[in-house]
N, C-alpha and C positions, 0 to 999 in steps of 0.2 A: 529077595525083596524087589518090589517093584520101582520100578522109574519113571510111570507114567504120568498124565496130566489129569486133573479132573476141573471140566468146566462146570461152575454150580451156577444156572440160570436162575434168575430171582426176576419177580417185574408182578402186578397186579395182576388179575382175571382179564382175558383176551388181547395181552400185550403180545401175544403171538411166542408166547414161548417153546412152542412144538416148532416153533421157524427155522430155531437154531440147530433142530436134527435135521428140517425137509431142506435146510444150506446144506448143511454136510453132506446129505445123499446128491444133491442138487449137482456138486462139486466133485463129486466120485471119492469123498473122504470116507473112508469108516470110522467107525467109532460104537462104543458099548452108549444106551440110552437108558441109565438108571433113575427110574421113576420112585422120588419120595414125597409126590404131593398123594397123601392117600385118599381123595376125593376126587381125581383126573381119574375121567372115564372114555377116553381118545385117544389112540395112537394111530399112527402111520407107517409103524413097525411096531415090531412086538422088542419093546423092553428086555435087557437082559437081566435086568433086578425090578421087580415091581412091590412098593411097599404094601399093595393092597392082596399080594399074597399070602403077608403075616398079618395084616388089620388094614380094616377099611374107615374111612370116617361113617359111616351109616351101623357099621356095625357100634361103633362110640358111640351115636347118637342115640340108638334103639334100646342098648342095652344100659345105657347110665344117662338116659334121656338131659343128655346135653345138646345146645345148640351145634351150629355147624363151626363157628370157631372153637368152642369148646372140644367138641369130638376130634377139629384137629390138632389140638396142643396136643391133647391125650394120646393120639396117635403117634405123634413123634415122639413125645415121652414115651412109652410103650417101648418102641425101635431101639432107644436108645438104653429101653431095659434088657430088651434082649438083641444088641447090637450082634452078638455071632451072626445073627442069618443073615447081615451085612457084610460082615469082616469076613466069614469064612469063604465066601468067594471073589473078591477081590483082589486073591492071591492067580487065582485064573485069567485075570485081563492085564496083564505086566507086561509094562511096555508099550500098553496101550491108551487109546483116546477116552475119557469115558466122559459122557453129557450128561450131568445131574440136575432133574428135572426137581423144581423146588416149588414148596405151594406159595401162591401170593400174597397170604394175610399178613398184612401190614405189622401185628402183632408181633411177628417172627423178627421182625428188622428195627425195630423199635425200644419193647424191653424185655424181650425176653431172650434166653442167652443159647437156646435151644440150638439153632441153624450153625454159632460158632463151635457147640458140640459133637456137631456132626461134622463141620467141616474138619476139628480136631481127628475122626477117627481114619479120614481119608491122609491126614498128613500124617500119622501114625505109622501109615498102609506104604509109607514113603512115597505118595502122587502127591506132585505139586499143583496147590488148588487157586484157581482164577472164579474172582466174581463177573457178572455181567447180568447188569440190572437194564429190563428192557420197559420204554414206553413204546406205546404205540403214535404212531405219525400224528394222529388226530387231534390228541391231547394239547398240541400244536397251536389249535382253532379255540381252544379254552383257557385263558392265563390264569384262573384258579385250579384246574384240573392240573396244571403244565407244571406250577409251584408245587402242588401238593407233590407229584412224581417226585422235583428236586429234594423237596425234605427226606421224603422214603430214602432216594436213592444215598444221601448224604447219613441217614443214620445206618443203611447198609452197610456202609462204605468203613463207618464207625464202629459198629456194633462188631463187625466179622473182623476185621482186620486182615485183608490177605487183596492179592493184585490185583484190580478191579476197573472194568469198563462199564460206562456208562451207554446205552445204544437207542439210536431212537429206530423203533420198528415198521416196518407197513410203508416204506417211503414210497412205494410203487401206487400207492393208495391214498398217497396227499394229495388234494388239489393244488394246485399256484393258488399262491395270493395274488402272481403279480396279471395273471393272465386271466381273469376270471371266469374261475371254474377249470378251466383246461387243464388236465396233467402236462407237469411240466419238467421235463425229463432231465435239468438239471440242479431237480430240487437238491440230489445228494454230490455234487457235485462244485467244488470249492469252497468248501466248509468255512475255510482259516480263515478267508477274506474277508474282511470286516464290512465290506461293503456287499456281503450277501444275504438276501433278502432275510434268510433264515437264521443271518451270524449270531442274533443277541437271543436264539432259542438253543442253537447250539453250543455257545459260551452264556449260558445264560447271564441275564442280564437282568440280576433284582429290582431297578428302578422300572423296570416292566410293570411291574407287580400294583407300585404305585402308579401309575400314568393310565392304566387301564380300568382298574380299581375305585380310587378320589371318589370319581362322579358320581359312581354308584352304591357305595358302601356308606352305611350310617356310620356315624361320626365317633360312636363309640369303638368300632372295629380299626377306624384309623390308625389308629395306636398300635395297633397286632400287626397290621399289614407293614407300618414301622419296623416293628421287633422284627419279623419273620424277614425284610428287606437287608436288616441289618447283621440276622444271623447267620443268612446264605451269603451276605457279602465278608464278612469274616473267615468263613470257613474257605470259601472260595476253591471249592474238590471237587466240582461237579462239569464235568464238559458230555459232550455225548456225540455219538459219529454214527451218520444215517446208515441204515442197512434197508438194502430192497434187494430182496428172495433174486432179484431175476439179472441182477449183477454179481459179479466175484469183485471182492475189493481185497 
């Protein structure tokens, strides 16, 4: 039986989720790069498990002319129909790092049970499985785009149930706020400290949501911006810790 890890990256379209292998190589780590977004058409290495060797989302879309979320449920359902072409080589990487590249649609982390399916057949496999839900820096500069992230990552966090980091992506790639415009090289730096520029994005901080929001939102949304204030401040599971490609932390 094996004893290894498996890291399942989860995070929206362009949150940089290839970053988490170009670290690893960055750092002289190895590690297996299991690709199960079957619509990812870029690597930077070639994959040692690629899902679009047994189905593609284009082949779903073409031939049961479904949309592009459609063709990938069906895809992972499919995987999950004929899970051997999974299982049967993961008896080959034991002991070892594996990086499971996961598709972004929101769907998956939400209500469908599909993503906790798979991560079942990896603890099966005896690899112990870590989430890490990635935004990218920019999302930062949008406090609707920034909330939206916390709910995803919060029904992740839910929905999977297993160890899970929250990470904000691209930090090499955020402007300052404080310096305008300039990068400012200790954007990821002293996270905890409350009195850092970024603390109430890194500890989010729901009343964000409302203070930026009020002026701008009709009066009938008030109400949601409300609920949504009150439901992240409940759950209260969501922190995040910068990652820039060009650091080791």
């Amino acid at each position: 039986m094996s004893s290894g890890a498996a890291l399942f990256i989860m995070g929206p379209a362009g949150s940089g989720k290839v970053v988490i292998s170009q670290y690893s190589l960055t750092l002289g780590r190895v590690a297996h790069l299991i690709n199960l977004d079957p619509a990812a058409d870029h690597f930077d290495y070639e994959p040692s498990k690629d899902i679009k060797e047994l189905i593609a989302v284009e082949d779903a879309m073409e031939e049961l002319q479904y949309g592009p979320n459609g063709g990938l449920m069906f895809c992972l359902e499919y995987l999950l129909e004929n899970i051997e072409w999974l299982t049967t080589d993961l008896g080959e990487y034991q002991d070892e790092f594996l990086i499971v590249d996961c598709p972004g649609q929101i769907e998956l982390y939400t209500h469908s049970d599909i993503m906790s399916r798979i991560v079942s057949v990896f603890q099966t496999a005896d690899y112990k499985p870590c989430g890490i839900y990635l935004m990218e820096s920019l999302f930062l500069q949008d406090v609707t785009k920034f909330f939206a992230g916390v709910l995803t990552a919060t029904s992740a966090m839910l929905q999977i149930g297993i160890p899970h980091l929250n990470v904000i992506s691209k930090m090499d790639l955020l402007e300052s706020r404080r310096d305008g415009g300039d990068t400012d090289e200790k954007d990821d730096e002293d996270v905890g400290d409350d009195l850092h520029h970024l603390h109430r994005y890194f500890y989010p901080d729901p009343s964000l949501l409302n203070e930026q929001m009020s002026d701008s939102t009709r009066p009938k949304f008030l109400e949601l911006n409300r609920a949504i204030v009150q439901l992240i401040d409940e759950f209260d599971m969501v922190n995040f810790i910068p990652l820039n490609i060009k650091k080791e932390i």
